[in-house]
N, C-alpha and C positions, 0 to 999 in steps of 0.2 A: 741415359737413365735419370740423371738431373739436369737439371740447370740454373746455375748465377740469377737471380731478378731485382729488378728495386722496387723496393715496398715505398708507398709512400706517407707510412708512420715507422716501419720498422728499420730500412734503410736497406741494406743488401741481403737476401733471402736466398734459402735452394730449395726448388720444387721438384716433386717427382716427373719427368717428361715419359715416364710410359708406368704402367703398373709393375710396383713390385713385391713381389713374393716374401711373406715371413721367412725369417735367416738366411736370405739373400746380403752377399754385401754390398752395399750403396756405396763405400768411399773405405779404400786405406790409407789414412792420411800419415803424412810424412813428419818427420821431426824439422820446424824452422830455426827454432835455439831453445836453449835451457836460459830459465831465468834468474834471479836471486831469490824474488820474492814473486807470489801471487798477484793477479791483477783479475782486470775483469777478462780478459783476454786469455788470457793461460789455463792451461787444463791442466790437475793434479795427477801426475804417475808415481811419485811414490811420495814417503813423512816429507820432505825438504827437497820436493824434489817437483818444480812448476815447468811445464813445455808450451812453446808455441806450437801449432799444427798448420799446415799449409791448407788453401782452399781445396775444396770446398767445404772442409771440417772445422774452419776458421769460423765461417758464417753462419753452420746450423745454429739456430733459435732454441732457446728452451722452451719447455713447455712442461707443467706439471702431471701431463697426461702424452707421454712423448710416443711417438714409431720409431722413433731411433735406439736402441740401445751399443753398449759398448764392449770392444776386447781390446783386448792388450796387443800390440804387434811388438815389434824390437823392436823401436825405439817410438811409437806414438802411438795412439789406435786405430780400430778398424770399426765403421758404423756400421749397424748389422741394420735390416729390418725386423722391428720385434713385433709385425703386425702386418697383414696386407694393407700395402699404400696403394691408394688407386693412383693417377694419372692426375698430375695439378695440383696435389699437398701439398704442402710445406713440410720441408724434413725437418726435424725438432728431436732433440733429446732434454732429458732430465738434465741439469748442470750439479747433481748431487751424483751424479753414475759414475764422475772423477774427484768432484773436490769434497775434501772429509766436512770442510768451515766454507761455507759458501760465500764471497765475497762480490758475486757479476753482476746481481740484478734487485738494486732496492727495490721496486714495485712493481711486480711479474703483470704480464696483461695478456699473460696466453687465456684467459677466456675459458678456459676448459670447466667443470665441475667441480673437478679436484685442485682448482690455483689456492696456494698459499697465499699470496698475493709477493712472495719475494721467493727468489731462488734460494732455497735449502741446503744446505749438505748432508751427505748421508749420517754423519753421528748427531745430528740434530732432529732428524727424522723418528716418529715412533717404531718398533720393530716390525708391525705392520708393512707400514710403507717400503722400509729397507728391503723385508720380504720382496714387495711389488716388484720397486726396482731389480732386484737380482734377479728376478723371474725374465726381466726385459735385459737384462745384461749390464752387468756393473765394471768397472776396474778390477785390475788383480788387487791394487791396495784396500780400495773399498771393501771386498772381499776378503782382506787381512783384518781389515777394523772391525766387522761385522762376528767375525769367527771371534776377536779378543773379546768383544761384545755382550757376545754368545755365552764365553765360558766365565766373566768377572760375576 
C-alpha cells in the first residue's frame, strides 16, 4: 500500500504504491516512547502528553492540503485516507490534526494553495479551517480543544 523513498529535498518520504480508497487505513502506527516535551518529531495525544510513532507514521510529511487524516488507537494513531490517493502520492497529513501549538515546521513548502507557509496547530487555526480538518479527521484531544472552543 505504501512505501519508504528518498526525496531528494525532503529526505525520507511515503508514497502511496497502489490506489487507495477514502477511509481506508494506510498505517496503524505504533507507540515508540512518551516524551517530556514537544519536538519536531513528536505527535501531541493529549494536554502534556508528546509520543514518538513508529514508521511509516514517523515520516509522513505535512501538508497544508493533506490525504491523510488521523484517529486515535491505544496508545498512537491510525492514518485514515481522507481522500482518494492514486498510485505514486506522497502521503501527507495536517501536523495541526495532533499538535494544539505547532512547533515542526518553520517554513512549510508543501506547495499546495492552501500553505500557510509554516505548520500550524489547531487552536491557531481559524474555525474554518479547524472545521476542514475535523472533516479529514483530527485527534481525540484536538477534538476536546475544539469543543472547549466551541462553547467559550
Amino acid at each position: 500500500m505504501w512505501q519508504i523513498q528518498q526525496h531528494p529535498v525532503k529526505g525520507r518520504i511515503v508514497v502511496a504504491t497502489q490506489d487507495i480508497q477514502k477511509g481506508e487505513t494506510v498505517c496503524i502506527s505504533n507507540l515508540v516512547r512518551q516524551v517530556e516535551q514537544r519536538d519536531r518529531y513528536s505527535l501531541q495525544k493529549g494536554e502534556n502528553l508528546h509520543i514518538y510513532v513508529d514508521e511509516p507514521g514517523i515520516l509522513f510529511s505535512h501538508s497544508c492540503e493533506p490525504n491523510l487524516g488521523l484517529r486515535d488507537n491505544a496508545e498512537a494513531f491510525d492514518f485514515v485516507a481522507a481522500m482518494d490517493i492514486p498510485t505514486g502520492t506522497e502521503l501527507t497529513f495536517h501536523y495541526g490534526m495532533s499538535e494544539i501549538y505547532s512547533v515542526a515546521v518553520d517554513a512549510c513548502a508543501c506547495g499546495t494553495p492552501r500553505c500557510a507557509g509554516r505548520s500550524v496547530g489547531f487552536a491557531e487555526m481559524t474555525p474554518e479551517e479547524q472545521e476542514r480538518l475535523m472533516a479529514l479527521g483530527v485527534s481525540r484531544h484536538a477534538r476536546e480543544i475544539h469543543a472547549a472552543l466551541s462553547v467559550a
